[in-house]
C-alpha positions in Angstrom: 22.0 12.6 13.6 24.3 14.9 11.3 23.5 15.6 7.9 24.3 13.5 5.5 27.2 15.2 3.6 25.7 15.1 -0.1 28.8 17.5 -1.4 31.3 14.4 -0.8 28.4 12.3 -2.4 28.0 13.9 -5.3 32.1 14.1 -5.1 32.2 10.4 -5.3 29.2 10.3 -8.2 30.6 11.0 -11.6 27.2 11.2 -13.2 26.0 13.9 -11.4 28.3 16.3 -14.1 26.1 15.2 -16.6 22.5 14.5 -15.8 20.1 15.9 -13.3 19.2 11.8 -12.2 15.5 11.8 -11.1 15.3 8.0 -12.2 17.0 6.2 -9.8 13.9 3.8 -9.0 15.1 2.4 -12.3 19.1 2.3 -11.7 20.7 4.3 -9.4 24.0 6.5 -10.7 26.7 4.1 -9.2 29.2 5.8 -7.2 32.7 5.5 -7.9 34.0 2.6 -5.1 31.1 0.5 -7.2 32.9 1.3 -10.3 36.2 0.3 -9.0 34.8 -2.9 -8.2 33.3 -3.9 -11.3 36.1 -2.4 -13.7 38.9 -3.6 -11.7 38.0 -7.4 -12.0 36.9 -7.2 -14.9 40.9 -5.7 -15.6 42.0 -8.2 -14.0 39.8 -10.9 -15.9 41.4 -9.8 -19.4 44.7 -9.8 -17.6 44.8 -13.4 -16.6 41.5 -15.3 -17.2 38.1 -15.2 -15.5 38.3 -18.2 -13.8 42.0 -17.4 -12.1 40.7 -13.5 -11.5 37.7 -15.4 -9.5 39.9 -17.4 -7.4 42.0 -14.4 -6.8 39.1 -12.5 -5.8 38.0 -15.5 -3.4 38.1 -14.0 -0.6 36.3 -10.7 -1.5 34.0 -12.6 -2.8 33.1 -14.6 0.6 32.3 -10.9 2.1 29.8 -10.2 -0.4 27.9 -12.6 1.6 28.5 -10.4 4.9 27.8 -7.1 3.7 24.2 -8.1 2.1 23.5 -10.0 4.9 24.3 -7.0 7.4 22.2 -4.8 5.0 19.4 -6.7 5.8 20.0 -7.7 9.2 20.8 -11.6 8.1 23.0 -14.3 8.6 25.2 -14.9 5.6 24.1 -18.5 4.9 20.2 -16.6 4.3 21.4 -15.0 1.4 21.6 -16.0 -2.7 23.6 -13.7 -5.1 22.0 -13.6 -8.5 21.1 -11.9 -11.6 18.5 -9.6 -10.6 15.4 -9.5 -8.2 13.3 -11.0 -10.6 15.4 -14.2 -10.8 15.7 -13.7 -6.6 11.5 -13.7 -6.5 11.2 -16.3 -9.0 13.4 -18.8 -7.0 11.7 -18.5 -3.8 8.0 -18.4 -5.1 8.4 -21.7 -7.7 9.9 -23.8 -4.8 6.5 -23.4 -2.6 4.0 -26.6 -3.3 0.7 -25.5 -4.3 -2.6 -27.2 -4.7 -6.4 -26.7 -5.7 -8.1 -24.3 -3.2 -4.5 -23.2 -1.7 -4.6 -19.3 -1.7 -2.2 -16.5 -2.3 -2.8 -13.5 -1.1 -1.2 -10.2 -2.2 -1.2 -6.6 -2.7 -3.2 -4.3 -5.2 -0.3 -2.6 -6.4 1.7 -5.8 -7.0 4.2 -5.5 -9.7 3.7 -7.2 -13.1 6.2 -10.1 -13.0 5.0 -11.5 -9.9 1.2 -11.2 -10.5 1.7 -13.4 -14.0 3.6 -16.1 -11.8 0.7 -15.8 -9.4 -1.4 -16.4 -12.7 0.9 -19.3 -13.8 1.0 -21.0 -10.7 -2.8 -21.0 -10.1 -3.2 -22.5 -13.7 -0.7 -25.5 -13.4 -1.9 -26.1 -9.5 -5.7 -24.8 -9.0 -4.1 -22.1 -6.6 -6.2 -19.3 -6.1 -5.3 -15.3 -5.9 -6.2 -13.0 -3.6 -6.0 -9.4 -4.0 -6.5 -7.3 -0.2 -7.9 -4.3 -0.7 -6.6 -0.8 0.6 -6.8 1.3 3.6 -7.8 4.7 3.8 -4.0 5.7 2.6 -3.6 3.2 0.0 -1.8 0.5 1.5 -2.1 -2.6 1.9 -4.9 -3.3 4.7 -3.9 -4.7 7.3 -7.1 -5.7 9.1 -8.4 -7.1 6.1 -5.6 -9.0 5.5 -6.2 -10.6 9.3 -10.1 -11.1 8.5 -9.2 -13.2 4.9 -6.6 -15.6 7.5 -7.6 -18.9 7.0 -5.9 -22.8 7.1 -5.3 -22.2 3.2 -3.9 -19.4 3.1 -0.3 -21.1 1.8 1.3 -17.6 1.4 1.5 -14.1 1.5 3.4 -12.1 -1.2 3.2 -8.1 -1.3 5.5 -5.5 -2.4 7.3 -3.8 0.2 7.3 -0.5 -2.3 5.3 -0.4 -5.8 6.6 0.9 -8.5 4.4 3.5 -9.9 4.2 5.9 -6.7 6.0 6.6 -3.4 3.8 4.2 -1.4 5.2 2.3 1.4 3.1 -0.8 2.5 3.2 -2.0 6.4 5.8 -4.1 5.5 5.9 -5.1 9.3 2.1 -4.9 10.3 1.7 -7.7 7.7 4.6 -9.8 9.0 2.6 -10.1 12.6 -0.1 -11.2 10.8 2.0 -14.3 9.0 3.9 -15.1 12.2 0.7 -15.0 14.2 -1.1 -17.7 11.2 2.2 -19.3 10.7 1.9 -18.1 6.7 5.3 -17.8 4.7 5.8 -14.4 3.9 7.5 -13.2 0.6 8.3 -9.4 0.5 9.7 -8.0 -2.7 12.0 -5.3 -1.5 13.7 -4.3 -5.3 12.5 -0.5 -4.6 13.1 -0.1 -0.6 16.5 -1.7 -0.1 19.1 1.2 -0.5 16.7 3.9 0.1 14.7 2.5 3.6 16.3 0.8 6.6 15.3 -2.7 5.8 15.6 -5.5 8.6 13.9 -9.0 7.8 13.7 -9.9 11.8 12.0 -6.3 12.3 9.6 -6.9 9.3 9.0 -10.6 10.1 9.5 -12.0 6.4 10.7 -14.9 5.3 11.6 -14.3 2.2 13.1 -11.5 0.7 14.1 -10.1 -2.8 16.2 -7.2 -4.0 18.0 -5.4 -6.8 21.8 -4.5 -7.3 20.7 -1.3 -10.0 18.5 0.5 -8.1 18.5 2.8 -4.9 21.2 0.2 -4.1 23.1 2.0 -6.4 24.9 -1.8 -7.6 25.4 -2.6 -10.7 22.6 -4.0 -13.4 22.5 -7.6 -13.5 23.1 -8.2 -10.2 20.3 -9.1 -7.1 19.8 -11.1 -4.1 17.6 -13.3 -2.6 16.9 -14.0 1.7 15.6 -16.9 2.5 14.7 -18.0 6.1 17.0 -20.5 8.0 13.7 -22.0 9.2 12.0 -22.3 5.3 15.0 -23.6 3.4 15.0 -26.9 4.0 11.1 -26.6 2.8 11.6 -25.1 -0.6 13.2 -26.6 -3.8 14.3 -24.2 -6.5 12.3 -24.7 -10.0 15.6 -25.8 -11.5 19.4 -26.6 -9.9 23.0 -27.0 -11.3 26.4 -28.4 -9.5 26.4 -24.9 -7.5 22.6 -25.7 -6.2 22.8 -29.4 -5.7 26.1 -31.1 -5.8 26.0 -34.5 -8.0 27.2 -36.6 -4.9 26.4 -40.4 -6.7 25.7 -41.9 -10.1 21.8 -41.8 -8.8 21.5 -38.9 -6.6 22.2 -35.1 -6.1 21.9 -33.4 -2.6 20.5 -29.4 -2.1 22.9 -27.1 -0.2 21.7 -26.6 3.1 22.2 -23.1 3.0 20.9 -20.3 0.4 23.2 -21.0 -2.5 20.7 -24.1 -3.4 19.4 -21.0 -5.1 22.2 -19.8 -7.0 23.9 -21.2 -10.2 27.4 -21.8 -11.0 28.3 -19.5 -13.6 27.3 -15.9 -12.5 28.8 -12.1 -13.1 31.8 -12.4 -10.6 32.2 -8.2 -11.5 29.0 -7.3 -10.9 29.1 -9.6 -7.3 32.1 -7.5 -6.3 30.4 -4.3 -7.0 27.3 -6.0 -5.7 28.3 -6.3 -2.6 30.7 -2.6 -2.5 27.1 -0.9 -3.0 25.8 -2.9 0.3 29.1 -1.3 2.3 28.9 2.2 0.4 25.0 2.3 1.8 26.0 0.8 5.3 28.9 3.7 5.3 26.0 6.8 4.4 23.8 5.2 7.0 20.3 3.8 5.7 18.5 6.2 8.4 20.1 9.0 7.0 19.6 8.0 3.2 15.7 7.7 4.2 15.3 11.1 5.7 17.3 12.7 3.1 15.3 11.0 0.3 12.0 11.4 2.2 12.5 15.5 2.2 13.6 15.9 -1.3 10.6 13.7 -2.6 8.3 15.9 -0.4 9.7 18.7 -1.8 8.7 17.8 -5.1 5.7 16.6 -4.4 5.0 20.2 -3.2 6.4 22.1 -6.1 4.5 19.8 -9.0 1.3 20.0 -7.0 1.3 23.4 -7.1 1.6 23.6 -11.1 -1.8 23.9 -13.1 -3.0 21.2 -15.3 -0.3 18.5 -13.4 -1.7 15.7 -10.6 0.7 14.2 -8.2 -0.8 10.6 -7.9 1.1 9.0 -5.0 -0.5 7.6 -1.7 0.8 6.5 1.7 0.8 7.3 5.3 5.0 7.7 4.9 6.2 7.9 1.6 9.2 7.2 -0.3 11.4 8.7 -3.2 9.2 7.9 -5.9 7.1 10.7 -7.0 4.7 9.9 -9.3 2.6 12.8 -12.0 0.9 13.4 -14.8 0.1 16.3 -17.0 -3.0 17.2 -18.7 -2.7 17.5 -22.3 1.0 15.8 -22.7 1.9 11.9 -23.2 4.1 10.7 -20.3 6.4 9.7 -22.9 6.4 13.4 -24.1 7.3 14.4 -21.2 10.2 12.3 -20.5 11.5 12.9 -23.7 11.1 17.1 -23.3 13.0 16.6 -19.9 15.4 14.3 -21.0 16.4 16.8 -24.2 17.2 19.2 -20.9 19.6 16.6 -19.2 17.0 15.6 -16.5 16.2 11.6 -16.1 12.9 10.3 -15.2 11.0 7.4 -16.3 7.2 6.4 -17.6 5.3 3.2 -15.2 2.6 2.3 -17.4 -0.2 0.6 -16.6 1.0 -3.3 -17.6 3.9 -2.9 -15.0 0.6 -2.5 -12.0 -2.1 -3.4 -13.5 -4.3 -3.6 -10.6 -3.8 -0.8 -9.3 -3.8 1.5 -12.0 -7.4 0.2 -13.5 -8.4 0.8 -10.1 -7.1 4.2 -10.2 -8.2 4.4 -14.1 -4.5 5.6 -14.8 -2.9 4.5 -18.1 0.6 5.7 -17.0 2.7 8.4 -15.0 5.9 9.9 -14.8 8.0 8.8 -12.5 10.6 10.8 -10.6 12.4 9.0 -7.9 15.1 10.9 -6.6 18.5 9.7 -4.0 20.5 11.8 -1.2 23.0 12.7 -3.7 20.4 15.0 -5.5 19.9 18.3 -4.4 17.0 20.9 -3.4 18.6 23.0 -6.4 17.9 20.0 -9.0 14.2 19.9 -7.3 13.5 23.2 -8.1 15.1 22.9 -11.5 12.8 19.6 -12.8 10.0 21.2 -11.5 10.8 24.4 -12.9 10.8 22.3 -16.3 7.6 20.2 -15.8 6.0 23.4 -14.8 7.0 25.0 -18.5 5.8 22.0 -19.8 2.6 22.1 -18.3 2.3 25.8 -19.6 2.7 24.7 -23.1 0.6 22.2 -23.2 -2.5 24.2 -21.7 -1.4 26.9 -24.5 -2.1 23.9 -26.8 -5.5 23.1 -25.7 
């Protein structure tokens, strides 16, 4: 496979003139083609009117459809365009029926918004929770989640990548086991689509969220939801509109049969456009190559900030992703990302609330995050870690 030419990336990245971006597992730079997108309809919207720049735009639109869909390895009619991934989980999980003694069960490192509508759910339903525990790499276990297979097991909802380290869970391993029990099988996917070849028939889900903002590299407010042919009949969102459910008599309304019974009429036509122009710009690069690329720069950091006195790398996995996760004795992780960003370097802080789990289990309060993308460079590697390493130095100087 050639390598992946991250000159003509950067090229087509205007923020890489101004920031060294180690935060794109919060939101991605957008490249320029995603910029077009967004700023040209929204020209065209102050020109002559949103709705009239919509119906212009019709047909565009419609591809949006095909371009997510063939990101995913889908058929167009499995996928919902909204606002973010959130919204995308959210729409799948409420429309599964719950009862007392139905169980859940999920991941350790399970991110925050879905673990408190685990919580609601089990409140208003008697639903219980079910956390599997990790194997010797930290992911998800896979032969415990087999042993804890049962007739009430009503469905199985794990995070494809967490959010606070570069851990990949066996996304596929635990689809067998759902096909095999017949279990629905959510997979929240808002850190691993745009950085890892993602395919729902090779992964065996059923359901499937994403961002637009992130490794994407979309635009923010803007995600996606995949829903099953097979399962959409069976779920009901928690709310509809006319877009969702057509009024079709004074007394009755009638679901779409397809995924937009998840969608709502009014939504961020701009964003859609550039939605789907991020899903093409990754096809083009070649998810393969964006993985490998993003693999050996996050390895390379790893290396480097384990190397440096007083810092811990805390990320686990058998393969890992772009998310490189650290902490440094003596300094806040808020100090630190302030230090680095005063530098022009991006990173972010995961504290504990976002995986709670997890990070009791691992008695972590927070860590840095530094998630990098193929159009960083080994150059920008050396020079955050370079920067964490003087920060590291100071702060042992201040003990």
């Amino acid at each position: 496979m050639p390598a992946l030419d991250v000159r003509r990336a950067r090229a087509q990245t205007p923020g890489c003139d101004n920031v060294v971006h180690f935060n794109n597992a919060g939101a991605a730079l957008m490249p320029e083609p995603v910029l077009a997108a967004v700023l040209g309809h929204l020209e065209r919207e102050a020109a002559i009117g949103g709705y009239e720049a919509a119906e212009e735009a019709e047909e565009r639109l419609s591809a949006v459809y095909d371009e997510l869909a063939a990101l995913v390895g889908a058929h167009r009619e499995e996928i919902a365009v909204v606002e973010n991934a959130t919204r995308a989980w959210d729409m799948a999980f409420y429309g599964f029926s719950f009862g007392p003694g139905d169980r859940i069960l999920t991941a350790r490192a399970e991110y925050a918004s879905n673990y408190v509508a685990f919580l609601q759910v089990a409140r208003r339903t008697g639903a219980e929770i079910e956390v599997i525990g990790d194997d010797e790499h930290g992911r998800l276990d896979v032969r415990e989640l087999r042993e804890r297979m049962d007739e009430r097991v009503k469905l199985i909802a794990v995070t494809h990548v967490p959010t606070n380290g570069g851990l990949i869970n066996p996304a596929a391993e635990i689809g067998a086991v759902a096909r095999e029990a017949g279990v629905p099988y959510l997979l929240d996917a808002c850190q691993s689509v745009g950085q890892l070849p993602v395919d729902v028939e090779a992964i065996g889900c059923d359901v499937l969220s994403a961002t637009g903002r992130k490794f994407l590299r979309g635009p923010r407010g803007t995600g996606f939801l995949y829903v099953r042919r097979e399962l959409l009949e069976r779920l009901e969102p928690p709310f509809v509109d006319l877009r969702s459910a057509p009024w079709v008599a004074r007394d009755r309304y009638e679901l779409r049969d397809d995924a937009g019974r998840f969608e709502s009429w009014e939504s961020y036509v701009a964003g859609k456009l550039g939605l789907g122009t991020a899903a093409a710009y990754a096809r083009e690069w070649g998810l393969e190559a964006i993985r490998d690329r993003v693999e050996s720069l996050a390895e390379d950091l790893r290396s480097r900030l384990a190397s440096i006195t007083g810092l811990d790398v805390h990320d686990r996995g058998l393969e890992r992703c772009g998310i490189v996760s650290f902490t440094v004795a003596g300094m806040s992780c808020d100090e630190i990302k302030t230090a680095l960003r005063a530098g022009a370097i991006n990173v972010s802080v995961s504290p504990r609330v976002q995986t709670r789990i997890d990070m009791e289990d691992r008695a972590l309060s927070e860590v840095v995050r530094a998630s990098v993308h193929y159009y960083n460079t080994e150059d920008e590697v050396s020079r955050v870690a370079g920067a964490v390493s003087r920060l590291a130095a100071a702060a042992r100087g201040a003990r």
